[in-house]
N, C-alpha and C positions, 0 to 999 in steps of 0.2 A: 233132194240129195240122192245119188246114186250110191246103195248100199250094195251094190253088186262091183264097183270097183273093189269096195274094202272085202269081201267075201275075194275076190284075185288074190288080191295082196297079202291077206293071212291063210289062203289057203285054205278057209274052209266056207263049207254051203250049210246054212240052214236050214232045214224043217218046217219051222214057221218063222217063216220071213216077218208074221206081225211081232215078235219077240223080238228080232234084230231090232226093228225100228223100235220099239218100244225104250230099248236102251238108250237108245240117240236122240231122243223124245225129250225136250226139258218141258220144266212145269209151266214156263211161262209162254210155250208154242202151244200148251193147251189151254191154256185161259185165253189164247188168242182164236182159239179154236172151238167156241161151246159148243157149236149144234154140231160140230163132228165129235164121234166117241174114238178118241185119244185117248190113252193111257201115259202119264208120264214116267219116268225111269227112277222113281223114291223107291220103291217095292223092290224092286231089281238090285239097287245097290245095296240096299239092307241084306239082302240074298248072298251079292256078291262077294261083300264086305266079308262074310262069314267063309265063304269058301275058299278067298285068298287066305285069308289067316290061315284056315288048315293046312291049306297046300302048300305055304311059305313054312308053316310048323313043324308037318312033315317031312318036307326037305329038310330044314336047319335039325329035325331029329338022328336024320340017317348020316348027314355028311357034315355035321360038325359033334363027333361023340365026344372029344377031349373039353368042350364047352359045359359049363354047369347052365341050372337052371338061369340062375338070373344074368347071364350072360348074352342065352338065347333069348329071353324075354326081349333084352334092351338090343339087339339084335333084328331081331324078328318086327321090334314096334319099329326099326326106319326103315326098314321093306316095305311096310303098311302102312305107313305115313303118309299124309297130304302133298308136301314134296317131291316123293317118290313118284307115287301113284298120279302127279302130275307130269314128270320125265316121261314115265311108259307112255301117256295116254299122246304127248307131243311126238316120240318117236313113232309112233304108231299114225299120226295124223287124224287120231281120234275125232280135232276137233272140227275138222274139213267136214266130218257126217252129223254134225250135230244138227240138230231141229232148234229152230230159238224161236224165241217170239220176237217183233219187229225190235221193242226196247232193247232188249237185249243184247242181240244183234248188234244193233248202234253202237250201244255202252261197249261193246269189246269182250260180249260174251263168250269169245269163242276161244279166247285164251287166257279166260278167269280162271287162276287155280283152282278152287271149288268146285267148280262146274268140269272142268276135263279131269281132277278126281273121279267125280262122282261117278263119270262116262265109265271111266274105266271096271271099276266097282261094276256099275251095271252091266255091263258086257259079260263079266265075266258070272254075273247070275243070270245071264238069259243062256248063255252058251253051256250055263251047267245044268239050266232045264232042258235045253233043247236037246242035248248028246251028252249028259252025263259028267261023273268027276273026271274020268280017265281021261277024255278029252282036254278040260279045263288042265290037267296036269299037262300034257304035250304041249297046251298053249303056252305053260308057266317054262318051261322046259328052255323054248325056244325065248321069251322075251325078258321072263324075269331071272332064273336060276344063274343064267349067264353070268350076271352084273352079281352075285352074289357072292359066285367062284371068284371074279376077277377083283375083289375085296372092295366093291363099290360102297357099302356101308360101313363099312367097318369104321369109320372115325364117327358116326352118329352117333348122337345124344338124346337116350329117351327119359325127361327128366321126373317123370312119373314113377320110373323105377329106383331110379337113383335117390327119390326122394323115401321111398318106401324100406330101401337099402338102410339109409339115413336115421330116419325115425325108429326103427326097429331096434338099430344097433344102440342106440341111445338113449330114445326112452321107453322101446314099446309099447307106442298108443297106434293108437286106431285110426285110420286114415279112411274118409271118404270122398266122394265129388260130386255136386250139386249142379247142375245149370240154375243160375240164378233168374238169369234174363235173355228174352231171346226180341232183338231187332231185326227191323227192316221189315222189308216182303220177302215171300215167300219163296221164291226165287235167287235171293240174294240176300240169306239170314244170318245175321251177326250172334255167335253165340256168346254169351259169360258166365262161366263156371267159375266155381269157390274151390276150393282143398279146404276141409274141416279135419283138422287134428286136435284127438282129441276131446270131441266137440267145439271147439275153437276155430273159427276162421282164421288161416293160416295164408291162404295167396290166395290172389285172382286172375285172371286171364282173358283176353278176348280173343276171337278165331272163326272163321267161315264153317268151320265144323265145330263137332262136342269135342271131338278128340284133341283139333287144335287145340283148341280152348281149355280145357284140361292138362294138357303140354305146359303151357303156359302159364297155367294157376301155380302147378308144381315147380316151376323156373320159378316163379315169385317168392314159392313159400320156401324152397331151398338157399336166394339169394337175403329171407330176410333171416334165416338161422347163420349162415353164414358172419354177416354181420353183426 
């Protein structure tokens, strides 16, 4: 993959081009790969993960002030959602540069939501190693804050807070999340999380992420209150 077109087309250069690649790097182009030392992009989006939240945080602090906290919260969680973070990584053509292994590939890796998630995540922790936050903010500027202004989230549903909304105002118990079980490979892991209210198993959920997964435990355990 030529990561020098994508470096055109966002308009910026690297430092250490091995950190671009490392982004675009999945796990299973490195188990295709032993005797080469590969790094895959896990680390990276753990990083990245954390720097969008801020910078999405930051923003929704300055330019939504009439918003309360749990507004922003449910707000902020479908900016950063799987979804999302899967729209950015398609308009971006993120998955054109991805590295795969030959499976993967085949299977249609290159437009698994998960996996062009993750890309995105990753990018955005290599590009905040390599040049820093303020960078990573000009990037959010141009591809995420946009869709933000134009009220692209605003009908999402984050059911984790709603759920938390919920319980609080009614019975005041304690709300945690567990990954119960994780399948598959490694490369294509199915997670299931529990919602403990309580101590009570309250919903379940399944999802290519924890977060999904989590999502969805909260959707269960809000649809069986309801009922």
């Amino acid at each position: 993959m030529n990561l020098s077109h994508l470096e055109q087309q966002l308009d910026i250069t690297f430092n250490d081009q091995s950190l671009l690649k490392q982004a675009f790097t999945h796990s299973s182009y490195v188990n295709e790969h032993r005797d080469k030392n590969f790094s895959d992009n896990e680390r990276l989006e753990f990083l990245g993960d954390a720097v969008l939240e801020l910078g999405v945080s930051q923003y929704l602090y300055k330019q939504k002030e009439r918003l309360a906290e749990g507004d922003l919260t449910k707000l902020r969680a479908s900016i950063v959602c799987e979804p999302s973070l899967v729209e950015f990584s398609r308009e971006l053509d993120f998955g054109d540069y991805l590295f795969l292994g030959k499976g993967e590939e085949q299977s249609g890796g290159r437009e698994r939501p998960a996996i062009l998630a993750d890309v995105f995540e990753a990018f955005l922790g290599a590009l905040y190693l390599d040049q820093g936050y303020d960078v990573v903010i000009q990037f959010l500027k141009q591809h995420v804050y946009p869709k933000i202004t134009t009220g692209a989230f605003s009908h999402a549903m984050d059911y984790k807070s709603k759920l938390q909304e919920q319980v609080q105002q009614t019975r005041n118990h304690s709300i945690d999340y567990v990954i119960a079980d994780e399948k598959g490979p490694s490369h294509d892991k199915e997670f299931i999380a529990q919602v403990i209210i309580n101590n009570h198993v309250s919903g379940e959920g399944a999802g290519h992420t924890k977060k999904e997964a989590e999502q969805r435990a909260a959707k269960h355990a809000l649809d069986t209150i309801d009922d």
